[in-house]
VOGU-3710 file (C-alpha; in Angstrom, 3 decimals, decimal comma):
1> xxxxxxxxxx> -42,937/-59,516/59,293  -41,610/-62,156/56,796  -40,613/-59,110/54,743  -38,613/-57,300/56,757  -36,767/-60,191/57,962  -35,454/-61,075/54,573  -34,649/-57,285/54,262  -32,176/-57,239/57,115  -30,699/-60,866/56,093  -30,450/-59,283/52,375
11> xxxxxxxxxx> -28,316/-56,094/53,656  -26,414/-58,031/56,238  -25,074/-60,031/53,087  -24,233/-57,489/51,430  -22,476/-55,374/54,351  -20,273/-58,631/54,630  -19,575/-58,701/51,303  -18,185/-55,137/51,345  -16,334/-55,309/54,385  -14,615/-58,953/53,777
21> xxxxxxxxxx> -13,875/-58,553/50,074  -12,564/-56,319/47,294  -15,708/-55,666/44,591  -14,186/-56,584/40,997  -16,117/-55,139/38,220  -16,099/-57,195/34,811  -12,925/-55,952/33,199  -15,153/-54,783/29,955  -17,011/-52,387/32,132  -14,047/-50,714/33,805
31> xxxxxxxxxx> -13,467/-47,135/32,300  -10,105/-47,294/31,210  -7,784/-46,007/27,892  -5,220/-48,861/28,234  -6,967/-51,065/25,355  -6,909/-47,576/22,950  -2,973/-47,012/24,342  -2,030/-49,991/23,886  -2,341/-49,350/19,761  -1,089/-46,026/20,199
41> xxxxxxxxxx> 1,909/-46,216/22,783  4,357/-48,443/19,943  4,162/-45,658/17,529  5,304/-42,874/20,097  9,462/-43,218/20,368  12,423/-41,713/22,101  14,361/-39,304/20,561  18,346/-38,984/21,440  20,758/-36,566/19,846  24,289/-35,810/19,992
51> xxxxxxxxxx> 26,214/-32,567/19,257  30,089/-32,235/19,080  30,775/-29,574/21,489  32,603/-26,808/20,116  33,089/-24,559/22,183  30,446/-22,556/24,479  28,667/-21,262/21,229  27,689/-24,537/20,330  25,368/-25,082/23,318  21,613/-23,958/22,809
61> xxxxxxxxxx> 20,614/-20,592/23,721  17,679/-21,582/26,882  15,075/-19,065/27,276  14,723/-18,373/30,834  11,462/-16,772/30,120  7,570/-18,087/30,647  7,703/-19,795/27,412  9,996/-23,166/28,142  10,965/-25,482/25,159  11,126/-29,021/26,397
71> xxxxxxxxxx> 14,099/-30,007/25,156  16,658/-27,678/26,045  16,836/-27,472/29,826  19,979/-29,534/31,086  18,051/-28,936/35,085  15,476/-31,091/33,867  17,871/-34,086/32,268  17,083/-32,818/28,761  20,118/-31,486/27,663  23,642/-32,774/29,386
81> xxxxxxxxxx> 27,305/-32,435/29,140  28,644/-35,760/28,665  32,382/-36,585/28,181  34,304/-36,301/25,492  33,395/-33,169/24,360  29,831/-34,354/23,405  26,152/-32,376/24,375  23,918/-34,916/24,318  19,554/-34,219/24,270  16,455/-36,035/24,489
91> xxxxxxxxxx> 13,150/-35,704/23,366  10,130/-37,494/21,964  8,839/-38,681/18,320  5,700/-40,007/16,549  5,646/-42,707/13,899  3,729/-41,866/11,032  4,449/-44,017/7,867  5,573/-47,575/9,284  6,157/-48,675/5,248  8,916/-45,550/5,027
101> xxxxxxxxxx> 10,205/-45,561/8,526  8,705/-41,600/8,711  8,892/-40,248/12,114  8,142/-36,409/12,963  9,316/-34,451/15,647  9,738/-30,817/16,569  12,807/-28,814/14,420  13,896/-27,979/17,850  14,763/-31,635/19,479  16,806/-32,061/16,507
111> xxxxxxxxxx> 18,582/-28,167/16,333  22,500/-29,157/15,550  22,241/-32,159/16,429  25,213/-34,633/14,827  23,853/-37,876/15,310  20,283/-38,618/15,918  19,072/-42,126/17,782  15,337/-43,622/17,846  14,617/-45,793/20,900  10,777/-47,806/19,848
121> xxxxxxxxxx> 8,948/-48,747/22,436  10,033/-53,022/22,473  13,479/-51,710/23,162  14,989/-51,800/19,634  17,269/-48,546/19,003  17,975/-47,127/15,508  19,818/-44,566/14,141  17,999/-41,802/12,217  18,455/-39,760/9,056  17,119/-36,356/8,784
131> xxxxxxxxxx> 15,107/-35,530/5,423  14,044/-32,278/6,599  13,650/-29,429/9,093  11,230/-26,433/9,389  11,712/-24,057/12,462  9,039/-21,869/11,062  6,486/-24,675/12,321  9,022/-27,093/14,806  8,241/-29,299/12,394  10,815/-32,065/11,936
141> xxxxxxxxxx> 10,813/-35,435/9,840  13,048/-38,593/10,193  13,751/-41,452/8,957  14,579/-45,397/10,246  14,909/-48,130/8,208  13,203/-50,795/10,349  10,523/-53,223/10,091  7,244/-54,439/12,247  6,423/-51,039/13,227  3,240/-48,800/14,373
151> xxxxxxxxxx> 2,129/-45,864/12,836  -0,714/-43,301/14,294  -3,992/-42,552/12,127  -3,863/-38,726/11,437  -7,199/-36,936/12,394  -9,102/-34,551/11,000  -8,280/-31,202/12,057  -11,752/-29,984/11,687  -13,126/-32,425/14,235  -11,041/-31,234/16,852
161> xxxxxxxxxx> -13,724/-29,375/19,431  -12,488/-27,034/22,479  -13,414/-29,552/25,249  -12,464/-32,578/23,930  -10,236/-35,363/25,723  -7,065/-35,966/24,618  -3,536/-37,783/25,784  -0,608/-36,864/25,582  2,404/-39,397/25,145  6,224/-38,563/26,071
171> xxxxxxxxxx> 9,433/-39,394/27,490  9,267/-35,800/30,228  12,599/-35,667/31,664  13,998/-38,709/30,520  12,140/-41,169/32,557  10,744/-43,053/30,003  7,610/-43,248/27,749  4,817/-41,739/30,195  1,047/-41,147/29,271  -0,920/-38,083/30,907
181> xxxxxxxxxx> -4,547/-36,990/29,851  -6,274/-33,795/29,848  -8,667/-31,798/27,436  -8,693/-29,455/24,213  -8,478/-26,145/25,979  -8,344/-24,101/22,812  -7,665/-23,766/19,117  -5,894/-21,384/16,761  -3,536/-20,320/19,341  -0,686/-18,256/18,699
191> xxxxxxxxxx> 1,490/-15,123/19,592  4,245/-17,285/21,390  7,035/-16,643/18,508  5,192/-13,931/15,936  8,471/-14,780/13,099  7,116/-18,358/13,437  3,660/-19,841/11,599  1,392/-20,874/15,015  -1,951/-22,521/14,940  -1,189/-24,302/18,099
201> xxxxxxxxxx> -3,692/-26,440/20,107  -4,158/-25,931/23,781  -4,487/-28,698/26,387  -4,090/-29,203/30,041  -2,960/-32,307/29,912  0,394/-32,638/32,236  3,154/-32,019/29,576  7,130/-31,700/30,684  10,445/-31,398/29,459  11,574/-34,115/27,301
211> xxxxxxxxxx> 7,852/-34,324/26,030  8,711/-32,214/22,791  7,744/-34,150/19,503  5,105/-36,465/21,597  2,072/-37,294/20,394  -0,998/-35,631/21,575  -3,958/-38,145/20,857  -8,171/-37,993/20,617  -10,024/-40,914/22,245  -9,752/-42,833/19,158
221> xxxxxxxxxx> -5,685/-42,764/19,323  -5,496/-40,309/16,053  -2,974/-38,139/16,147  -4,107/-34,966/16,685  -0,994/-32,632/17,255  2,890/-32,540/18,499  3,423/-31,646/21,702  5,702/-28,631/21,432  5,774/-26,002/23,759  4,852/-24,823/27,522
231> xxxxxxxxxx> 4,166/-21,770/29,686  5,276/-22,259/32,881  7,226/-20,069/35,632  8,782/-23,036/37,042  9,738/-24,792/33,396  7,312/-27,771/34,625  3,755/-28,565/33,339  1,351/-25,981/34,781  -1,406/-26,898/32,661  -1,031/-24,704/29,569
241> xxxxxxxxxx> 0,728/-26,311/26,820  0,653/-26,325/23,134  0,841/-28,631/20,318  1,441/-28,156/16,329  -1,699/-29,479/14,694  -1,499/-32,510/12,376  -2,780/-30,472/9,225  0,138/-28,131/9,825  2,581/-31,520/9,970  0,815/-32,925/7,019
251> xxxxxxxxxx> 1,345/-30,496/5,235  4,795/-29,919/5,706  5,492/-32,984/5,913  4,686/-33,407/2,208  7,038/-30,830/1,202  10,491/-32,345/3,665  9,786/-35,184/2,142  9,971/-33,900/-1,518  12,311/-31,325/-1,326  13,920/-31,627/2,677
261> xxxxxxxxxx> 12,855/-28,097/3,095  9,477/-25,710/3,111  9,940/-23,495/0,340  7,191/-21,644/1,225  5,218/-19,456/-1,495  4,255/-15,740/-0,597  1,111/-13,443/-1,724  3,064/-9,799/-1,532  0,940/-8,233/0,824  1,205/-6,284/4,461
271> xxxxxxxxxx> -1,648/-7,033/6,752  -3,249/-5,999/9,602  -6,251/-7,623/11,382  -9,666/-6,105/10,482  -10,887/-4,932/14,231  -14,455/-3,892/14,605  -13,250/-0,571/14,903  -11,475/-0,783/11,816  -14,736/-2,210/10,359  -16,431/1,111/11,840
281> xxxxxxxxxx> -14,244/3,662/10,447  -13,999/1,825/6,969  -17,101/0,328/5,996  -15,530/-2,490/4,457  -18,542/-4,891/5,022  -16,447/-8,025/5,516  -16,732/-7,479/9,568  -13,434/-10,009/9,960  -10,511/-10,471/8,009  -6,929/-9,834/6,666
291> xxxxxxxxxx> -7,057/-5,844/5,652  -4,295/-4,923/2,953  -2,196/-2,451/4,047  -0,081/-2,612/0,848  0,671/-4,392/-2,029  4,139/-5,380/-2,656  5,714/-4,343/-6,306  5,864/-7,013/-8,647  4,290/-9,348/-6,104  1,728/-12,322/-6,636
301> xxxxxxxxxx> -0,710/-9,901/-5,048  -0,263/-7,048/-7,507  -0,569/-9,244/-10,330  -3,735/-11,096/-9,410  -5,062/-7,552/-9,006  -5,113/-6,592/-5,386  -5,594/-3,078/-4,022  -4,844/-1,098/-0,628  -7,626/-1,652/1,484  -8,839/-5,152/0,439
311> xxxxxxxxxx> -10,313/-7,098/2,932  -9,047/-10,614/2,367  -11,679/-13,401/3,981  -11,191/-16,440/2,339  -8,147/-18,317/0,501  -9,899/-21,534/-1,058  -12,598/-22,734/1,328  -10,332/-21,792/3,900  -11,950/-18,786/6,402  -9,709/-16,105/7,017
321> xxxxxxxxxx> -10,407/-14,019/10,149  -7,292/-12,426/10,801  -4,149/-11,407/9,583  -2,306/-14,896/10,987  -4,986/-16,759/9,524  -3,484/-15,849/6,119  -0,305/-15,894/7,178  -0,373/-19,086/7,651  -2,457/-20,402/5,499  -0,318/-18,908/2,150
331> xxxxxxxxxx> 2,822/-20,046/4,435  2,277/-23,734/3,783  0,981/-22,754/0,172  3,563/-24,516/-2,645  4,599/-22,443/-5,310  2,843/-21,144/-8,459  -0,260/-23,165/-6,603  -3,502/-21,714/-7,786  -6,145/-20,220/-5,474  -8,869/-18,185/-5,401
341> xxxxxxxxxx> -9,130/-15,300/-2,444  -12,441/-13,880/-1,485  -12,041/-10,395/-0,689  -14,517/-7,266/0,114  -13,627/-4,366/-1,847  -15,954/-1,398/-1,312  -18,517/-3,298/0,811  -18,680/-5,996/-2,029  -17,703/-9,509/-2,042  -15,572/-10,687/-4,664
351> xxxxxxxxxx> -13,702/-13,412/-5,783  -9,576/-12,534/-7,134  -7,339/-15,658/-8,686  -3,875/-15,356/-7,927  -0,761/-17,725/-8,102  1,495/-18,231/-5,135  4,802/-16,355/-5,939  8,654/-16,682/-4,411  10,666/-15,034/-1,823  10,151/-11,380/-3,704
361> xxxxxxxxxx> 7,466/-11,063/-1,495  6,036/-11,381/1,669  3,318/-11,245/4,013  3,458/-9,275/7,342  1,705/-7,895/9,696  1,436/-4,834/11,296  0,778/-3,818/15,337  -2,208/-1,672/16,727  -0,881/1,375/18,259  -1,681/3,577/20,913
371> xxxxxxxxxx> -4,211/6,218/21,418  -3,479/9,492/19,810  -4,540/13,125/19,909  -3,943/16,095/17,856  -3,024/19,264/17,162  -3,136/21,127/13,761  -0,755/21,395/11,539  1,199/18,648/13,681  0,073/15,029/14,058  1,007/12,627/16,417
381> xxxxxxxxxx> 4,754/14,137/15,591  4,327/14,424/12,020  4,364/18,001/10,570  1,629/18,216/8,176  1,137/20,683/5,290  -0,917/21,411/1,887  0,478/19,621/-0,879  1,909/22,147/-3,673  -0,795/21,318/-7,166  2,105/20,920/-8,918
391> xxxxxxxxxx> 2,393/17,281/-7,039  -0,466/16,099/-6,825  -0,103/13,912/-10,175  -4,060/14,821/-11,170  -5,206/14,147/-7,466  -7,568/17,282/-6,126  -4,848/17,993/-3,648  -4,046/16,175/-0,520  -1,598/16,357/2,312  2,241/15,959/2,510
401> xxxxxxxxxx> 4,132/14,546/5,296  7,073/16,967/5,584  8,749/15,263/8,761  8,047/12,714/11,745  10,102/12,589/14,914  11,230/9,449/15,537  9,281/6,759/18,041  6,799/9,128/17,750  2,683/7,741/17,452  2,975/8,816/13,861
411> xxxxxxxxxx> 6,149/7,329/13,600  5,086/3,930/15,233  1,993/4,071/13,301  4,271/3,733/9,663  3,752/7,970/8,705  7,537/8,986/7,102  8,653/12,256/5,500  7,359/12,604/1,650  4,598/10,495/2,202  0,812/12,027/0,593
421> xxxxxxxxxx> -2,102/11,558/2,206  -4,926/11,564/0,251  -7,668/9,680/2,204  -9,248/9,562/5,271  -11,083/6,258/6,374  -11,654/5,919/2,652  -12,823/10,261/2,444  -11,102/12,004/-0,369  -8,636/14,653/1,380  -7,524/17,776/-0,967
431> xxxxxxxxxx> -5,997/20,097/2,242  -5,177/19,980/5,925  -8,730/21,525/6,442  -10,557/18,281/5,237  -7,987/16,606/6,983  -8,516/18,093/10,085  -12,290/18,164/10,140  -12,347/14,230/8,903  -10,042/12,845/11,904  -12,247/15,162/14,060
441> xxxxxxxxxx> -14,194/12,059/14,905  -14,141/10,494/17,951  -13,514/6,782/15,867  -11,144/4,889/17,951  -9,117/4,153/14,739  -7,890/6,473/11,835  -7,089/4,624/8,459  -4,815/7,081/6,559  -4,523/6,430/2,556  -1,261/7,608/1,573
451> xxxxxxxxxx> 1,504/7,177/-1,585  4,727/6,770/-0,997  7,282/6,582/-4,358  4,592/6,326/-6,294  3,238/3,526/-3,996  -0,080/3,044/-2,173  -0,157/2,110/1,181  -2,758/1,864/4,026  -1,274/3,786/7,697  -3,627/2,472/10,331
461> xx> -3,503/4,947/13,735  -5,371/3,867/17,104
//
């Protein structure tokens, strides 16, 4: 009986307790990322610019569409007329050398800007230089000459994990410096802007206009990414936005700083993604990669030795599993920089040295296209026939492309008039009976070899 008495004092207690009094945990138990923000939250600035107004032309062209950039929406208080002729913008900024005053941003908070103003975090206001600009990446980087300042640790891009937490730090629509907090929802994004370089990092966390240049954080307050980009039907955060990842900065970064500009250095190759289809109908062996659809004349590809129908997997000990994956990996490449590209030629694995060339040639990528059928001697709108022996330049034969009607499969798929084909998914062709009886198939995808002025070139049709 004893017992149960002191039971029913014991909860009585501790039902008063509740009731009467507010339950404090011990501050170091409470979950909370206010001791990791408050290292992280000096380093993360506002961005101001002002444009002399010209004219209408002058003022930013704002997409209306899915895809909202932060900055450029005068609704939202990022982007206003002001008097005196002036347009005046807002957006956000991450310290990241406190010695050199370095602060990067995206390209696009900055776009024509004339003057360009750097509010810190304890209320001090500077004025900023621009070294450099890179709207290939919305990669910007400033400068202030100030002292007593906080810079963020970059991370390590290979750490990043889908599912990790992460904050992101802005001024959204003006309001002043505002923390929200979400996860990693996804890597290696890209597709938003295909004439751009993307890699971008998906969160969830709430991200608005005026966020643009922000810092998106890890746990440990390393800077992980630039907030950059949304997709939203409203032009407010509906939980899918994007940031530039810090190896991407970093290594732009590098060159702004040294020359104020990417000069970016270029392979000489057109690309197309290696689908498993692809894979079926070519035997390549690789399984994933960059597939050379031709090798640009004169080109850092041609002379390191590359051939039509390469399967590019590796640059360095960098993995290459698609045809963006190299893009942007040579993209941020300096010139006449040495590297060594694994590539499957004939279902084996080699290894090709090549040195990053100039502007004379590029690296682009080519779209699937539809489905196709056919009917002999016209394909997919081309008008096939035997080529004459005189032509065939020591070939056994092959097939000439006498015409293509325009926006037609074949024409979509790259086929013009004069071109040769002389393979089939890697199958010698010598007349339009092979050819005929080798795209007979039912292989979702038809990799045509063909030369064209003397050139070879890859035609994939799907």
């Amino acid at each position: 009986m004893k017992k149960l008495v002191l039971s029913l004092v014991l909860f009585t207690s501790l039902s008063s307790v509740t009731a009467g009094t507010a339950f404090a945990a011990p501050v170091a138990e409470r979950a909370s990322l206010a001791p990791m923000l408050e290292h992280v939250t000096p380093a993360v600035v506002i961005v101001s610019t002002t444009q002399t107004a010209r004219g209408p032309e002058s003022l930013r062209n704002l997409d209306e569409g899915q895809l909202r950039r932060f900055f450029s929406d005068p609704s939202s208080g990022g982007l206003q007329s002001v008097p005196r002729g002036e347009v005046r913008g807002m957006g956000s900024g991450v310290i990241v050398d406190a010695d050199k005053g370095y602060i990067v941003t995206n390209s696009h908070v900055i776009a024509n800007a004339d003057v360009i103003n750097v509010a810190l975090q304890d209320g001090r206001e500077f004025k900023a230089t621009l070294i450099g600009s890179d709207p290939s990446t919305d990669v910007a980087l400033l400068q202030i000459d100030a002292t007593q300042l906080e810079a963020l640790q970059l991370a390590e891009i290979d750490e990043v994990r889908v599912g990790d937490y992460v904050v992101a730090i802005g001024n959204p629509f003006g309001v002043g410096q505002t923390v929200t907090q979400g996860i990693v929802s996804a890597l290696g994004r890209g597709g938003l802007n295909n004439e751009n370089y993307e890699d971008f990092i998906q969160t969830d966390a709430a991200i608005n206009m005026g966020n643009s240049g922000g810092a998106l954080v890890n746990l440990d307050g390393e800077l992980i990414g630039i907030n950059t980009a949304i997709i939203s039907g409203s032009g407010t955060s509906a939980g899918i936005a994007f940031a530039v990842p810090v190896n991407m900065i970093s290594a732009v970064m590098d060159q702004l700083e040294q020359f104020g500009e990417v000069r970016r250095g270029q392979l000489g190759v057109q690309i197309q993604d290696l689908s498993t289809a692809m894979e079926s109908a070519l035997q390549t062996g690789a399984g994933r990669g960059a597939l050379v659809t031709s090798v640009l004349p004169g080109s850092a590809a041609e002379r390191a030795g590359l051939e039509v129908s390469d399967v590019i997997v590796a640059v360095d000990n960098d993995a290459v599993a698609s045809g963006r994956e190299l893009r942007n990996i040579i993209g941020l490449l300096r010139l006449n920089q040495e590297v060594t590209l694994q590539v499957y030629r004939d279902g084996k694995k080699q290894s090709i040295n090549a040195v990053i060339g100039g502007v004379e040639a590029s690296v682009a990528a080519t779209e699937a296209q539809p489905n196709r059928s056919l009917s002999e001697p016209e394909f997919l709108g081309a008008q096939l026939r035997n080529l004459d022996a005189s032509r065939s330049a020591g070939r056994n034969g092959g097939v000439e492309v006498i015409s293509v009607e325009q926006e037609s499969q074949a024409w979509r798929a790259g086929l013009r008039p004069g071109d040769i084909i002389y393979e089939v998914n890697r199958n010698d062709v010598a007349s339009l009976q092979d050819f005929n009886e080798l795209i007979a198939g039912q292989s979702p995808v038809t990799a045509l070899s063909v030369v064209r002025q003397n050139r070879r070139m890859l035609v994939i049709v799907s």
